[in-house]
C-alpha positions as CSV (number, residue, x, y, z in Angstrom):
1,X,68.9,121.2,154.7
2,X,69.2,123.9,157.3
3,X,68.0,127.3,157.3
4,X,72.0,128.6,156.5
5,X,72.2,126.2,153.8
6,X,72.4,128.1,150.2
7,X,72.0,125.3,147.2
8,X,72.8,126.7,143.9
9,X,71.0,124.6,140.7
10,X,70.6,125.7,136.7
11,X,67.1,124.8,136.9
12,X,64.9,125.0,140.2
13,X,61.0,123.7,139.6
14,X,58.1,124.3,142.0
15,X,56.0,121.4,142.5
16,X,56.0,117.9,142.5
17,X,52.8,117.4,140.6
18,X,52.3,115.8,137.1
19,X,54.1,119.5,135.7
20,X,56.7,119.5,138.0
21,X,57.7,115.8,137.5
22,X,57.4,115.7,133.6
23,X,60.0,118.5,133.6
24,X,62.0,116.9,135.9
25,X,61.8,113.2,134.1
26,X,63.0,115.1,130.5
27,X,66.3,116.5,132.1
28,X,67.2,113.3,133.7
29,X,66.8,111.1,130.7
30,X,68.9,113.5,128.7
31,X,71.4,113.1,131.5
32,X,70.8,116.8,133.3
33,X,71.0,116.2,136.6
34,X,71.5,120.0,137.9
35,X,68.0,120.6,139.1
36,X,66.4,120.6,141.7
37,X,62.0,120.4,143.1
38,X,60.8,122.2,146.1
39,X,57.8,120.3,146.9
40,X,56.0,122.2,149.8
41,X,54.4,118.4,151.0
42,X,55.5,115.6,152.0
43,X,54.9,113.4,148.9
44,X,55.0,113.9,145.4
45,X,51.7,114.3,143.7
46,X,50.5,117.7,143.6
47,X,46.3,117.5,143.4
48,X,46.6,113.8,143.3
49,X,48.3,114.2,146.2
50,X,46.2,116.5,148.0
51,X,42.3,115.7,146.9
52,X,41.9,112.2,148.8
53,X,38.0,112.7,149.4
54,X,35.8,109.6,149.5
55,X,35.2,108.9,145.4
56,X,37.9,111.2,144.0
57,X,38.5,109.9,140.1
58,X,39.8,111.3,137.3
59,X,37.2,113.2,134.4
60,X,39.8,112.2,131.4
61,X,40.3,108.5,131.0
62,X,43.4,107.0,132.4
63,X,45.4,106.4,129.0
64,X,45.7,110.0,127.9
65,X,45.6,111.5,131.4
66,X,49.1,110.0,131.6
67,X,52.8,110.5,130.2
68,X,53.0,109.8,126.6
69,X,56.6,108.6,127.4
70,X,55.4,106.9,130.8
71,X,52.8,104.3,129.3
72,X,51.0,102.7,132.1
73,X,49.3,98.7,130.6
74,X,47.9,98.6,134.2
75,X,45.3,101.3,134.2
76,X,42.5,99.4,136.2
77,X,39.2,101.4,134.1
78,X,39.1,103.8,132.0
79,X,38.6,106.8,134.6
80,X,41.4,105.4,137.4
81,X,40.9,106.5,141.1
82,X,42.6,109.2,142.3
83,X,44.7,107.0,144.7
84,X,45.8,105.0,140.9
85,X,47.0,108.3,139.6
86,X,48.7,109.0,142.9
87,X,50.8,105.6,143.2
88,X,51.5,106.2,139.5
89,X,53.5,109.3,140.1
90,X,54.7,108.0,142.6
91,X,56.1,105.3,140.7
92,X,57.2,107.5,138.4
93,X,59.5,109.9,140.6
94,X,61.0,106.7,142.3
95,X,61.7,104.8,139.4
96,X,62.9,107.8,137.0
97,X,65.2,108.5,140.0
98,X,63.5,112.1,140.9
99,X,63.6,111.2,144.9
100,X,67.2,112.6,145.6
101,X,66.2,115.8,143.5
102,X,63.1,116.5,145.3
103,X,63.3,119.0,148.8
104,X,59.6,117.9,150.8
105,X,58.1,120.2,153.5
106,X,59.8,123.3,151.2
107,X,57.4,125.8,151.3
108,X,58.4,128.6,148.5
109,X,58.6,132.3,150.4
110,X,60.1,134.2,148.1
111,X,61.9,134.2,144.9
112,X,63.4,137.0,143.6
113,X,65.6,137.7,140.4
114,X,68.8,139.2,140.3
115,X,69.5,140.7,137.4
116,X,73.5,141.8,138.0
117,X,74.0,138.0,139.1
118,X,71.4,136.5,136.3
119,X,70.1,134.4,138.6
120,X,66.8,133.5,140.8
121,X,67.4,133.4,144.7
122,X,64.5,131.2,146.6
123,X,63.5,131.0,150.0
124,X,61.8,128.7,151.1
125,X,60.7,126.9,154.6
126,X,64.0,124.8,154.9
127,X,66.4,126.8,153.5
128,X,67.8,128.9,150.4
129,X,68.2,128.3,146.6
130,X,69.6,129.9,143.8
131,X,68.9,129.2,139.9
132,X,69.8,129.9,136.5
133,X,66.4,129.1,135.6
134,X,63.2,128.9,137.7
135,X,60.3,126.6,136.5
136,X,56.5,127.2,138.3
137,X,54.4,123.8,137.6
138,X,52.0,124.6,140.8
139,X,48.8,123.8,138.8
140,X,45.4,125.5,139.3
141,X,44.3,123.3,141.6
142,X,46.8,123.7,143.8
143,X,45.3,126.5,146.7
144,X,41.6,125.8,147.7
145,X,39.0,128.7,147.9
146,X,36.8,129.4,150.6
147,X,33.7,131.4,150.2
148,X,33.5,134.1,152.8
149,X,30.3,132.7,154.9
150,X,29.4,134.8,157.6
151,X,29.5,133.0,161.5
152,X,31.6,130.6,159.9
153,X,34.0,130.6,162.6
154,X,31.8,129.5,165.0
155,X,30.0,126.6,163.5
156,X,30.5,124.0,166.0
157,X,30.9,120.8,163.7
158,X,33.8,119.8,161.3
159,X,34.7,122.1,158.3
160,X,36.7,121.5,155.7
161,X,37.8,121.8,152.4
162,X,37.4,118.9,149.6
163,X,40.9,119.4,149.2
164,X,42.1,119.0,152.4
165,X,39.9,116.0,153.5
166,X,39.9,115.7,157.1
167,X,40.3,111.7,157.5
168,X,39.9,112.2,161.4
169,X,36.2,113.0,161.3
170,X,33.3,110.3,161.4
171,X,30.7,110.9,159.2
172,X,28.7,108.2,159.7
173,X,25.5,109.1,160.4
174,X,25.6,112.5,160.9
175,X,23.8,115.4,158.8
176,X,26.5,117.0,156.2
177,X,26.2,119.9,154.2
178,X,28.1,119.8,150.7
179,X,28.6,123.6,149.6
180,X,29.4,123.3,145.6
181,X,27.9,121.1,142.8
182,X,31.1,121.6,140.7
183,X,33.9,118.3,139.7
184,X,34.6,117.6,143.2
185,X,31.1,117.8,144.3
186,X,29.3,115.3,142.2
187,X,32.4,112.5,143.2
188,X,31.6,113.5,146.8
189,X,28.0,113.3,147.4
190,X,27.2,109.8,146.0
191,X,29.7,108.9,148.5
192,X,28.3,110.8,151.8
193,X,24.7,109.5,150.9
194,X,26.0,106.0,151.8
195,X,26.6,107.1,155.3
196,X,24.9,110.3,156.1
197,X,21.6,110.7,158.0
198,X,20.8,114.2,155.7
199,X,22.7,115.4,153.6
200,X,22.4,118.8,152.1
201,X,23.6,119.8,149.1
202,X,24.3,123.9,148.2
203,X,23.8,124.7,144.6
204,X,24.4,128.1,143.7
205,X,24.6,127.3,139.8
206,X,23.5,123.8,138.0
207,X,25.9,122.1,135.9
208,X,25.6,120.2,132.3
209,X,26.5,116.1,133.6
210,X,26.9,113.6,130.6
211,X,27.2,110.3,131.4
212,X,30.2,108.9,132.2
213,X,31.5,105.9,130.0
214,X,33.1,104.0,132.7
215,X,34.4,100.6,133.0
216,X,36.9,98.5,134.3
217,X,39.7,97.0,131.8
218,X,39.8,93.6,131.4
219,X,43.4,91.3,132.3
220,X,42.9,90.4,128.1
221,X,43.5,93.9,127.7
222,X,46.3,95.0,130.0
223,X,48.2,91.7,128.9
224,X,47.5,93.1,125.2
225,X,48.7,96.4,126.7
226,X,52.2,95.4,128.1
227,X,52.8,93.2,125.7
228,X,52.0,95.5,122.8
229,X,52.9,99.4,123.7
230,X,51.5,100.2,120.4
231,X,48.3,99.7,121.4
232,X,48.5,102.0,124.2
233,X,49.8,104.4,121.9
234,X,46.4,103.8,119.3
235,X,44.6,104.0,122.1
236,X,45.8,107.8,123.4
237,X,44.9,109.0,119.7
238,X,41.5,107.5,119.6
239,X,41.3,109.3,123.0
240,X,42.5,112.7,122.3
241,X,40.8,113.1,118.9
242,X,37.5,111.9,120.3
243,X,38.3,114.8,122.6
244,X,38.9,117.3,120.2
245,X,36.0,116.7,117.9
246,X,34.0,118.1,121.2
247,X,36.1,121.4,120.8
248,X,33.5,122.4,118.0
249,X,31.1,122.6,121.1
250,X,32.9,125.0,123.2
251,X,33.2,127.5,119.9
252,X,29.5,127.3,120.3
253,X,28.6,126.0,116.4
254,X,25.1,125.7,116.6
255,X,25.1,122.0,115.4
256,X,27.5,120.8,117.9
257,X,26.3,122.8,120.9
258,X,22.8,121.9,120.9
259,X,24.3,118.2,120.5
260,X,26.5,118.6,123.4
261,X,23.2,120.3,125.4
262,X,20.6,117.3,124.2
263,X,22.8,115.0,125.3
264,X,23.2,116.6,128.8
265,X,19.5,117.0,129.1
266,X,18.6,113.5,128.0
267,X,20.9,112.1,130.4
268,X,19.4,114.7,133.4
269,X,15.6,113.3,131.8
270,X,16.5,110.0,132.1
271,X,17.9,109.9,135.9
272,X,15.3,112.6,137.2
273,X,12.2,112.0,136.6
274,X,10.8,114.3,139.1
275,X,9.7,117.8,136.9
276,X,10.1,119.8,139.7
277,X,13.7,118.7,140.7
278,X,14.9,118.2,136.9
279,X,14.2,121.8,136.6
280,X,16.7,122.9,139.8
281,X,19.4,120.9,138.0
282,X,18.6,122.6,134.6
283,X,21.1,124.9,133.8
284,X,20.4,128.1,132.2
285,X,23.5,129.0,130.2
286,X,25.3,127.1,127.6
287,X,27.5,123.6,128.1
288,X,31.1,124.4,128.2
289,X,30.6,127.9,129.6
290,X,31.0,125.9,133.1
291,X,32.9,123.0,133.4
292,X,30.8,120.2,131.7
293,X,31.4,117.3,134.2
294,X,30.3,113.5,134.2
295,X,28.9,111.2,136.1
296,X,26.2,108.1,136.4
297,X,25.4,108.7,140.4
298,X,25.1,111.9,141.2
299,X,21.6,112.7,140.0
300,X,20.9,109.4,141.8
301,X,22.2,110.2,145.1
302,X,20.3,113.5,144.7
303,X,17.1,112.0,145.3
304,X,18.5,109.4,148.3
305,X,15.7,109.5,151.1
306,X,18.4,111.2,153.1
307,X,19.4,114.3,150.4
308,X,18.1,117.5,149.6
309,X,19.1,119.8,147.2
310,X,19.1,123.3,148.4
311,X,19.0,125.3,144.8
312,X,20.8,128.1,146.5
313,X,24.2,129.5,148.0
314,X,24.9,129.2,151.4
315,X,24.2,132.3,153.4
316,X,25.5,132.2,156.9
317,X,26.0,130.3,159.7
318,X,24.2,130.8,163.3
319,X,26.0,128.5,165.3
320,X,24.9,124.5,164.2
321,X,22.1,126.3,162.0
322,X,23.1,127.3,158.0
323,X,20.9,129.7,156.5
324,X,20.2,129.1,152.6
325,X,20.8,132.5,150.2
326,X,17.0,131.1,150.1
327,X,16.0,131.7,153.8
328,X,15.4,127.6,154.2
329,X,17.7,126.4,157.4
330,X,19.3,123.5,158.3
331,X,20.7,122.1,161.3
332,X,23.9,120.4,160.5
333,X,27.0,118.2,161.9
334,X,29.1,118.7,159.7
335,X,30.0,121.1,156.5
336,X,32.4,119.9,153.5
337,X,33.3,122.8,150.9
338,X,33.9,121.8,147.1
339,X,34.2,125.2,146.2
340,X,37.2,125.2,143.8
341,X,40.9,126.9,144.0
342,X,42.4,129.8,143.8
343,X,42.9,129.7,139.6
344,X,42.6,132.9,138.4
345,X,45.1,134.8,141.1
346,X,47.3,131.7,142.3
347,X,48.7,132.7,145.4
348,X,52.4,131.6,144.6
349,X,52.6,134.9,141.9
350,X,52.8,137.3,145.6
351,X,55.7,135.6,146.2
352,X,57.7,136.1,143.1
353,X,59.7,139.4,142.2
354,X,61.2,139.8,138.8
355,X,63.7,142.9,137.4
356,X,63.5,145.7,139.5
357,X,61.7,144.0,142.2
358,X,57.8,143.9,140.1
359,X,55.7,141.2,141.9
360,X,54.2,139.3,139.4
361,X,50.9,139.2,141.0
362,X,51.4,143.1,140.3
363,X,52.0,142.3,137.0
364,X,49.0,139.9,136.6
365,X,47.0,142.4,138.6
366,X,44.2,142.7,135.4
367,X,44.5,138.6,135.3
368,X,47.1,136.4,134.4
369,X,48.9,136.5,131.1
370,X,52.3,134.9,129.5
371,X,54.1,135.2,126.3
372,X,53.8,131.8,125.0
373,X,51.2,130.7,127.5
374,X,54.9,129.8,129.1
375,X,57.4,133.0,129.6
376,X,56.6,136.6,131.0
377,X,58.1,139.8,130.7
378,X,59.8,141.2,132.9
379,X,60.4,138.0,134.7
380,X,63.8,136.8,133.1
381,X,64.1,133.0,133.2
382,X,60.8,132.0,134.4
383,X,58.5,129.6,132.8
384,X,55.3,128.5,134.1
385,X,53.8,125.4,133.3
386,X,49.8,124.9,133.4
387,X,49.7,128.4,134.0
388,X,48.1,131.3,131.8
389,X,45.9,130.1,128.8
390,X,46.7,126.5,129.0
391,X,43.4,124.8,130.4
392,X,41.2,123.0,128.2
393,X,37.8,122.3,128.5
394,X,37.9,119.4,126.5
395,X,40.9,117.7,126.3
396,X,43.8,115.8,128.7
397,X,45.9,118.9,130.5
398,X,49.0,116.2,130.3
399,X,49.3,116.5,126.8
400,X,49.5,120.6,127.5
401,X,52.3,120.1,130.2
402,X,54.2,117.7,127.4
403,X,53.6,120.3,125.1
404,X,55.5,123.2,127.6
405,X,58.0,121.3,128.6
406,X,59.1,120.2,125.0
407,X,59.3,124.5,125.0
408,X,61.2,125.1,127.8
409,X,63.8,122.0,126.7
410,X,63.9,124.0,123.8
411,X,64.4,127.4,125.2
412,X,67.3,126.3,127.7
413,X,68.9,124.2,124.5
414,X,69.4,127.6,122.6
415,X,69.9,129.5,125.5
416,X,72.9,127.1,126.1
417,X,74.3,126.9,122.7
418,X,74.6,130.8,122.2
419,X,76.0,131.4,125.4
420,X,73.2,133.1,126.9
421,X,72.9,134.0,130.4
422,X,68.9,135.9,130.3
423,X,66.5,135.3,128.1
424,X,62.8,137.0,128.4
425,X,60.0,138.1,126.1
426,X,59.7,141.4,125.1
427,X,56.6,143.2,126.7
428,X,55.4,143.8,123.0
429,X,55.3,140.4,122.2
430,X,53.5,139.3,125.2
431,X,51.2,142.0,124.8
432,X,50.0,141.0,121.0
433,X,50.1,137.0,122.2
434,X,47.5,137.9,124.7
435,X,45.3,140.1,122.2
436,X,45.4,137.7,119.8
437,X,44.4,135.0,122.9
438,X,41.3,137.4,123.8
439,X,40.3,138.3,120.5
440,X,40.2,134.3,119.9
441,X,38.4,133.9,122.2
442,X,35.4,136.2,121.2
443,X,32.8,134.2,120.3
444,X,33.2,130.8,122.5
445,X,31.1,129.8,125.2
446,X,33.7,130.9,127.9
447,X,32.9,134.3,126.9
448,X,29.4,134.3,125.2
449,X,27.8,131.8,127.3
450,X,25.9,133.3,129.5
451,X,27.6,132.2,132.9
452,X,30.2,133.1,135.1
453,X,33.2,130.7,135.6
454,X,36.5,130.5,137.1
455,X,38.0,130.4,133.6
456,X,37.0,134.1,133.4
457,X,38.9,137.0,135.2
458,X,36.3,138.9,136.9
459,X,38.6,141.8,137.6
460,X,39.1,142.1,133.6
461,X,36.8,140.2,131.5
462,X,39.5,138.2,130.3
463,X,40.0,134.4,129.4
464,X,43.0,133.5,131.4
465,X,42.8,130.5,132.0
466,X,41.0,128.4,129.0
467,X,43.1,127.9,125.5
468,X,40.4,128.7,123.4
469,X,41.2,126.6,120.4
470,X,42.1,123.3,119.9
471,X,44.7,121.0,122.0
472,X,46.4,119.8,118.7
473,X,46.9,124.0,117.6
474,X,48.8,124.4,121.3
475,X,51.5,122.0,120.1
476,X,51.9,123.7,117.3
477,X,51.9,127.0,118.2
478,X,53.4,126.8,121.8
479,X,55.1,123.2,121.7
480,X,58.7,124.2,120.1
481,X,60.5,127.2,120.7
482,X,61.4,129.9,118.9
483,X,63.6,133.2,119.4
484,X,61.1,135.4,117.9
485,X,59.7,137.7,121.0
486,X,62.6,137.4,123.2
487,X,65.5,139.6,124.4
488,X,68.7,137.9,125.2
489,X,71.9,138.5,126.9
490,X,74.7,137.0,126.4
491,X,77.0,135.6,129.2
492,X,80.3,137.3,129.4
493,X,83.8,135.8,128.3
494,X,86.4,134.8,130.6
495,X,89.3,137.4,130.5
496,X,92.0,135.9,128.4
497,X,95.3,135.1,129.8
């Protein structure tokens, strides 16, 4: 596609990643082929894609962090590899016949709505789209964030992000410094204290770590899998309702949270036995406030000959020499960031305009908010997918992204059969969704716990990211849509001759 080129589509989706592609997958089974994926890589994949740092896994076991309607018998454990749940969607796209649908090295630029035409225009790196409707499915873990370290710039060694794993480098035996302690941190370390000489890790906050129920699936079971779906299918609720009866924990019921913390602690007791070190990693807020993460090695590789944990943020940077918020300084080869993404302001929302030009990172400028968790006004025919209250701290996100795009099928569906061109929610019923989302939320651990987390808005206080309530009472409220809280236009009639 050259820059000239102008493709118009009913429905234009951002992102190849499990949101984009489970959108995508719906409409071509019901035989909608008039859409279209700009996919700023080269692969499909989105954070599967992208995070290919040594140990990279998935935190939700394999059967539920999958497609209900894409059953995969050949999950190798019960947490898969990130390069498993890679080739999976790959599978997927090529097989559900997504390839000829999807534009690669498409960088979105701009999209902007025009209300006279009803209709999205979007630039993008290779050329220029218009839409009826326009899908976001970039994720939150789609744009990674660096901490502003000063002298940074001229640190002599390799730098990177976690999420953009330089491959190129050589590691082996040289003296890294890990800055994080966060989901990608503990898959990462255990790794680098195979091959590093020192290896420093920067902990600004501790985290709660459970153990991590891993294993690999026997060929008795993935024969019992492909040749019985239903098993799959008993195994995904045994799954997700495990999952939810740990909800109870982030609502912080006495009984449940102080389960949830013992078992944290026991598990930090029984893999550090050093007092002294057991109380760096012992956090002082309550589990869930943070991500609650698991793992078996990294409290191990903590206490390597050739680690130290460094209880504190990372300063700055005098050439080769990093300076601990601490004072203590260490010369290093190397520095890898596991610092998170850009979640609560994802950069895509600069780039989008709605009715009378707004920019929706305007719109969003006291944190990000959506009728629906799905639809925003002022933004006609846009729906987000994983974007404003749709995380879960205990659940699979996959079953949330089912749960949208069963919405959206539904939106276009009565859009289509009324014969409407716009359809948007009303600024009064996004309004009292989002109070009724905050005042919800009073009361968790996301809120009440005592930490600060990147499921919080610091510019407002508010829980934008997080669903606080069960995954089950998302599909019920926000998996089917309904007219209520929407403004409509109608498309207009051919003259009669």
């Amino acid at each position: 596609m050259t820059d000239q080129t102008v493709q118009h589509v009913k429905t234009l989706i951002v992102g190849s990643g499990f949101a984009g592609l489970g959108l995508a997958i719906r409409l071509k089974r019901r035989g909608d082929q008039n859409f279209a994926i700009i996919e700023r890589a080269h692969d499909v994949g989105g954070t599967w894609r992208d995070n290919t740092y040594p140990g990279a896994a998935c935190d939700v076991p394999s059967h539920l962090y999958s497609f209900s309607f894409r059953p995969n018998p050949d999950w190798s454990s019960v947490f898969s590899p990130g390069p498993e749940i890679q080739q999976y969607l790959r599978d997927a796209a090529r097989e559900e016949g997504l390839l000829p649908h999807v534009h690669f090295g498409a960088n979105m630029l701009d999209a902007s709505w025009d209300d006279d035409a009803a209709r999205w225009t979007v630039t993008t790196s290779t050329g220029t789209f218009t839409s009826t409707y326009l899908v976001t499915g970039t994720g939150h873990l789609a744009d990674e964030a660096f901490p502003a370290i000063e002298g940074l710039e001229d640190f002599p060694g390799a730098k990177f992000h976690s999420a953009r794993w330089d491959h190129s480098v050589p590691l082996e035996g040289k003296r890294i410094g890990v800055v994080g302690t966060g989901a990608s941190a503990i898959q990462i370390v255990p790794e680098l204290a195979k091959i590093a000489s020192e290896l420093v890790v920067f902990q600004r906050t501790p985290a709660y770590i459970i153990p991590r129920a891993e294993r690999a699936y026997t060929e008795g079971e993935k024969r019992l899998f492909r040749r019985d779906p239903s098993a799959i299918t008993e195994l995904r609720s045994e799954l997700f309702w495990g999952g939810e009866n740990t909800y109870a924990q982030r609502r912080a019921v006495p009984q449940f949270l102080e389960a949830g913390k013992k078992m944290a602690l026991d598990h930090l007791a029984a893999q550090v036995p050093d007092p002294e070190l057991r109380a760096k990693l012992t956090p002082d807020y309550e589990p869930g406030c943070k991500r609650v993460l698991i793992s078996n090695t990294f409290y191990p590789a903590l206490q390597a000959k050739v680690t130290t944990l460094e209880a504190s943020a990372l300063r700055r940077v005098d050439g080769s020499t990093v300076v601990a918020a601490s004072g203590a300084e260490y010369e290093l080869d190397a520095l890898v960031f596991a610092t998170g993404f850009e979640a609560t302001e994802p950069p895509y929302a600069a780039l989008v305009h709605g009715r009378d030009g707004i920019n929706l990172s305007d719109h969003w400028k006291s944190g990000m908010q959506a009728y629906d968790s799905v639809a925003v006004a002022g933004f006609p025919n846009l729906f987000s997918i994983n974007g404003p209250n749709t995380s879960l701290g205990h659940n699979s996100i996959v079953y949330i992204i089912e749960s949208q795009v069963d919405y959206i099928l539904g939106a276009l569906d009565y859009a289509a059969e009324h014969g409407l061109e716009v359809i948007e929610p009303t600024r009064e019923a996004e309004e009292a969704y989002v109070d009724k989302i905050q005042a919800d939320a009073q009361g968790t651990v996301w809120i009440d716990g005592g930490c600060k987390s990147w499921y919080v808005d610091q510019r407002s206080g508010k829980l934008t990211l997080i669903w606080p309530d069960f995954g089950f009472a998302f599909r019920d409220k926000n998996g089917t849509f309904s007219p209520d809280g929407y403004r409509t236009r109608t498309a207009p009639q051919p003259a009669a001759v």
